[in-house]
C-alpha positions as CSV (number, residue, x, y, z in Angstrom):
1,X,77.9,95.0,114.7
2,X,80.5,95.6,117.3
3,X,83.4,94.9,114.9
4,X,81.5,97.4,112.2
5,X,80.8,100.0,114.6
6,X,84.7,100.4,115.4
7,X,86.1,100.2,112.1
8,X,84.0,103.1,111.0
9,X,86.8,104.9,113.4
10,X,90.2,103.6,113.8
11,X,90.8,99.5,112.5
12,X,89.1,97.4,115.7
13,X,92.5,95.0,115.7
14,X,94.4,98.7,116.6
15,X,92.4,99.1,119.7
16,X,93.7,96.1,121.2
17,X,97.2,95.3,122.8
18,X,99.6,92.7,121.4
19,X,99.6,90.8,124.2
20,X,95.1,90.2,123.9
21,X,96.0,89.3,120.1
22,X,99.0,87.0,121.2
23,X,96.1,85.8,123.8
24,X,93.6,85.0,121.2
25,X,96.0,83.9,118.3
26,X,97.1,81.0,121.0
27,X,94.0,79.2,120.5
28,X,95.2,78.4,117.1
29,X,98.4,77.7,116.8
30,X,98.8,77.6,112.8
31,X,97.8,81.3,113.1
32,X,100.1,82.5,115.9
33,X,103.0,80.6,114.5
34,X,102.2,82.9,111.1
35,X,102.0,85.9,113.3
36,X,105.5,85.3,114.6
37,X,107.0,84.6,111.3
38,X,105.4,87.8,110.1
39,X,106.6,89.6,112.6
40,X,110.1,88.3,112.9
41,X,110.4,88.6,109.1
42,X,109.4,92.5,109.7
43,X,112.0,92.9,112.4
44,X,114.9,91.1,110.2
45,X,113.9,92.8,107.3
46,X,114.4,96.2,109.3
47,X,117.1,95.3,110.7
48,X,119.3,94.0,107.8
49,X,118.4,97.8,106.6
50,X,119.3,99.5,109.7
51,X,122.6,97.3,109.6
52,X,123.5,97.9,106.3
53,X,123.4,101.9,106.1
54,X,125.2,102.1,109.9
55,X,127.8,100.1,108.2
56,X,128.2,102.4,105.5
57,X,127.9,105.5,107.5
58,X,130.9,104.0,109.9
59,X,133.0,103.3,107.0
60,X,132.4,106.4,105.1
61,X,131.7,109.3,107.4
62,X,135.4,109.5,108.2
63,X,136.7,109.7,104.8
64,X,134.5,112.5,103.7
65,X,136.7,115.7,103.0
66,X,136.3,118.6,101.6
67,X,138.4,117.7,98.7
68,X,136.2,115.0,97.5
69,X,133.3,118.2,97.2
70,X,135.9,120.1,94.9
71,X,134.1,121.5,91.6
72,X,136.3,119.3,88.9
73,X,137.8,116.2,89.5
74,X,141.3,115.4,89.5
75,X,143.8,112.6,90.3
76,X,144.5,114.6,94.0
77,X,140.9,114.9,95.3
78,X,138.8,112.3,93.6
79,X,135.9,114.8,93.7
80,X,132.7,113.4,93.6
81,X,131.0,116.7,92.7
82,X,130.5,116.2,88.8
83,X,129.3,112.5,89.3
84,X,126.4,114.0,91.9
85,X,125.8,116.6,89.4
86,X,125.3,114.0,86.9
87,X,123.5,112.0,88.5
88,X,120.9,114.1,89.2
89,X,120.5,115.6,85.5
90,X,120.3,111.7,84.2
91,X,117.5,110.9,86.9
92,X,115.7,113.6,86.1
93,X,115.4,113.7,82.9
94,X,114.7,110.2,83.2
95,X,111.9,110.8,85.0
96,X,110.4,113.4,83.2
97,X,110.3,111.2,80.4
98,X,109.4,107.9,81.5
99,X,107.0,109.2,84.1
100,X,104.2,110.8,81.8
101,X,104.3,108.0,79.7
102,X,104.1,105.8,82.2
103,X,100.7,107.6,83.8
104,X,99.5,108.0,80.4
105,X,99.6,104.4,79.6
106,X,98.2,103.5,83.1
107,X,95.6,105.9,82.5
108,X,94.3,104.3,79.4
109,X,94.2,100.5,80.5
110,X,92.3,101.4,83.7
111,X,90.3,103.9,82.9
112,X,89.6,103.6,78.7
113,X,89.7,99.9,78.1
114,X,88.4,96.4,79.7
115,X,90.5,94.2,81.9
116,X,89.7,91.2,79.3
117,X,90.7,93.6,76.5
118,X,93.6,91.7,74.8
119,X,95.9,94.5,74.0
120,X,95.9,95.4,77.2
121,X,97.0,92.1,78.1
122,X,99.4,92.2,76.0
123,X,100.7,95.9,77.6
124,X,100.9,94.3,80.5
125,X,102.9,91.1,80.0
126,X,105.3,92.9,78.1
127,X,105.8,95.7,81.3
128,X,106.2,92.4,83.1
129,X,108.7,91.2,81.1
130,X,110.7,93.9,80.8
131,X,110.8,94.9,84.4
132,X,112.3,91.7,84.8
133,X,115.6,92.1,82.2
134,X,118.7,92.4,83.9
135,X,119.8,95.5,83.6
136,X,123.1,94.7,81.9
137,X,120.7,93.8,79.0
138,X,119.1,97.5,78.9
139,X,122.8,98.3,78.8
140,X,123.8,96.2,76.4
141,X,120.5,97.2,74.6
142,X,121.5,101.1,74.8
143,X,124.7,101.1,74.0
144,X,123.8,98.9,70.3
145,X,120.8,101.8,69.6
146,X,121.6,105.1,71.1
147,X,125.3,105.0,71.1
148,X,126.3,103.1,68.3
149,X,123.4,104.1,65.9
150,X,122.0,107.4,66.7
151,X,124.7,109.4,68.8
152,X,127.7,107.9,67.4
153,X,128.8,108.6,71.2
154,X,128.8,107.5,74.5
155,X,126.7,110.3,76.1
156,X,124.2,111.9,78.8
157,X,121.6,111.6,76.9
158,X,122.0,107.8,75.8
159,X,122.0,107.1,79.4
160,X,119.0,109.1,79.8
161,X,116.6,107.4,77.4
162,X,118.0,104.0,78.7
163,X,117.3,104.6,81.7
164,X,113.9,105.6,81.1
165,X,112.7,102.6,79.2
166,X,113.8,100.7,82.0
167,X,111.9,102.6,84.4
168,X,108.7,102.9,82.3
169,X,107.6,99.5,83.6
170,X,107.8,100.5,87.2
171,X,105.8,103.7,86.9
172,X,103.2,102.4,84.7
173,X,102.6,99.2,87.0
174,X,102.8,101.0,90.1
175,X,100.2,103.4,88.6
176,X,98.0,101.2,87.6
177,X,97.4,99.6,90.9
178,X,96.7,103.6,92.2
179,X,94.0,104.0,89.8
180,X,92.6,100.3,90.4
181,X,93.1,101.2,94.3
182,X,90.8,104.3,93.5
183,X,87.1,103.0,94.8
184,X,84.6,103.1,92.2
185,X,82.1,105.7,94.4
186,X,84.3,108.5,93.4
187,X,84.0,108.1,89.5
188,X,80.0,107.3,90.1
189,X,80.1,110.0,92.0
190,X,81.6,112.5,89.9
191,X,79.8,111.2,86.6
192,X,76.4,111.7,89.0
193,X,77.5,115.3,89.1
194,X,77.6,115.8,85.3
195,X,81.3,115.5,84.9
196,X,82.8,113.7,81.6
197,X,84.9,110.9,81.8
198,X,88.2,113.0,80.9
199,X,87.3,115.6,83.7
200,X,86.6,112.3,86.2
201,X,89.8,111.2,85.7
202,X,91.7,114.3,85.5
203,X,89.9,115.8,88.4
204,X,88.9,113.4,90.9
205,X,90.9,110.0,90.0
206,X,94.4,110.8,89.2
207,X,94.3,113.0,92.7
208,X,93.4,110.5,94.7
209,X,95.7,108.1,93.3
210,X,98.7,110.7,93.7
211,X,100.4,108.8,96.9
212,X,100.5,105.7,95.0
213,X,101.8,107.5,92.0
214,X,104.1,109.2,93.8
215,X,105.8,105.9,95.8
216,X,106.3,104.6,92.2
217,X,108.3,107.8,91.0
218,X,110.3,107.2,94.3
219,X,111.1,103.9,93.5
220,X,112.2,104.4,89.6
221,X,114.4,107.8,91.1
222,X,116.1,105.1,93.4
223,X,116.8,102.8,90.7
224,X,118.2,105.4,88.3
225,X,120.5,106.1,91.2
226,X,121.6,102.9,92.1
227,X,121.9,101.7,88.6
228,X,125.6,101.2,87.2
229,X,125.8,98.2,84.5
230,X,123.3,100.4,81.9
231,X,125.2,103.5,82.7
232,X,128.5,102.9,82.1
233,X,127.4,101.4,78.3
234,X,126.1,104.7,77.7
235,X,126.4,107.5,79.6
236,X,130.7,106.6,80.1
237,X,132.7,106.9,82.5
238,X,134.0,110.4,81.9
239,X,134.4,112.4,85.7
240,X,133.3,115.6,84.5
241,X,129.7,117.5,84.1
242,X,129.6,117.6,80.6
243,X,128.7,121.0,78.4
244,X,125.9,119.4,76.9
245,X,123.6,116.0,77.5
246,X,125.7,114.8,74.1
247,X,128.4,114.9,76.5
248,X,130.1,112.0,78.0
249,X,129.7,111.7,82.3
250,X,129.5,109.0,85.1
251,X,127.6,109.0,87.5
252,X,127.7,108.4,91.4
253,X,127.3,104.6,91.4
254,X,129.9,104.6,88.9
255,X,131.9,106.6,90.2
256,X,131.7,104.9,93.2
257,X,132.0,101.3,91.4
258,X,135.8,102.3,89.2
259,X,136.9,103.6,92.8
260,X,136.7,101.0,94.1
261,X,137.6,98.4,91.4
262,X,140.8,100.9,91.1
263,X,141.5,99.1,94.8
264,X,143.6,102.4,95.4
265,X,141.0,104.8,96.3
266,X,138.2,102.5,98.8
267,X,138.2,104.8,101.3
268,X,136.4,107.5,98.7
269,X,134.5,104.9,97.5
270,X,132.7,104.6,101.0
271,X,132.5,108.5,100.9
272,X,130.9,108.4,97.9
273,X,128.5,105.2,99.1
274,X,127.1,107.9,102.1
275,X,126.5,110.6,99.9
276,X,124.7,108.0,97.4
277,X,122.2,107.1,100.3
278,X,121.8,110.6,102.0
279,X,120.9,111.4,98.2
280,X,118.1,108.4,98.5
281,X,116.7,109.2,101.9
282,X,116.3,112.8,101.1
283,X,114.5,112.2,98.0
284,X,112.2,109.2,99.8
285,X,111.8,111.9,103.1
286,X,110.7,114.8,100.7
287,X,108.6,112.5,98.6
288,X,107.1,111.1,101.8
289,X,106.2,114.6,102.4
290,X,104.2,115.2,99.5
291,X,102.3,112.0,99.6
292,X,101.3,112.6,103.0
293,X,99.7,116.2,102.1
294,X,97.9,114.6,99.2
295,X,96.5,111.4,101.3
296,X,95.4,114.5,104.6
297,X,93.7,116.5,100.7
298,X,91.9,113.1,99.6
């Protein structure tokens, strides 16, 4: 009763120090050799992170200039300015795409259909598969469809509906563990009330699902960032912002990548490596931000 009558406030384990638990995990030693690895895995794990992007930061921070931040790119500064422009249209177009159809589909095996329903077995195998493809594949994939069949070109927009198939998978799959996530109370709740089953969802569900939603869409934005193989089959390699999403243009992985396969120009390539993970952590922190006011709403 003890144990209830705490976790109706803060979790009971929270109220006591480390070194009590370490206390009482001693008694077993199975479970306090877990506990370590756990928490040595945790500190390794942030670590290797912190370690990797004060690397990059060292190597790069130095060789930032205001040349490479020059509107068109040229020989002289290597700007980087067209390839962050590019980057962002192609992500977020991506997005827009990939993400509704993503919730949509999420939507409908949760909410609409059984769990032993077979097509929706099917749905989700086939997300499992493809989140699994290499992405030189997509690339490969891409370039045979939208550049060699339907565009005639490499071109923004090629890169743009690659990248959102390969995304889809993510956001519907991260979605769908929101919904499920979603205890059943607030649907009984809500059809208690009166409300349909398209109102339910709409209005009470999807809400309270949002953070999870939302941590999804982070991690498809960072993976249409990082990507590079699928781009440069599709979108080219072409250092400009082009007039138009038929336009050819490279984005800042690629970018950064032919920099530094070049072997001329590493130092911009670690300039370009900063701004690539600035990009990432100001995405995540505003993201972060958002989620936050929807988990304080619900």
């Amino acid at each position: 009763m003890k144990a209830a009558a705490d976790l109706r406030g803060r979790p009971f384990v929270n109220r006591r120090g480390l070194k009590q638990r370490l206390k009482e995990y001693s008694k077993h030693p199975i479970s306090l050799a877990v506990m370590l690895l756990v928490i040595l895995s945790a500190l390794a794990t942030a670590a290797l992170v912190v370690w990797i992007v004060v690397y990059v930061l060292m190597q790069g921070l130095p060789n930032l200039t205001p040349e490479l931040f020059e509107w068109e790119y040229t020989v002289d500064n290597r700007s980087l300015t067209p390839a962050l422009i590019n980057t962002l249209i192609i992500a977020g177009l991506s997005l827009v795409i990939a993400v509704p159809v993503g919730v949509a589909a999420a939507i409908f095996m949760t909410e609409y259909t059984s769990s032993r329903n077979k097509f929706v077995a099917v749905v989700r195998m086939a997300a499992e598969t493809l989140s699994g493809i290499p992405s030189i594949v997509y690339g490969i994939f891409g370039m045979l469809l939208f550049v060699e069949v339907v565009f005639k070109r490499y071109s923004m927009i090629a890169g743009i509906l690659t990248m959102a198939i390969m995304v889809l998978p993510l956001v519907m799959r991260t979605t769908e563990e929101a919904l499920k996530a979603v205890p059943v109370s607030f649907r009984e709740g809500s059809f208690a009330l009166g409300a349909g089953k398209l109102r339910t969802v709409f209005g009470i569900v999807l809400p309270a699902a949002l953070p999870g939603i939302i941590s999804g869409v982070i991690l498809a934005f960072g993976r249409v960032v990082g990507e590079t193989a699928a781009l440069i089959y599709t979108a080219g390699t072409v250092a400009r912002v082009p007039d138009s999403l038929l336009g050819s243009g490279e984005t800042l992985s690629v970018h950064m990548y032919l920099l530094s396969s070049e072997g001329l120009y590493v130092d911009q390539s670690w300039a370009t490596a900063v701004i690539l993970i600035l990009l990432v952590l100001l995405i995540n922190g505003a993201a972060e931000l958002v989620s936050d006011k929807f988990k304080k709403e619900y």
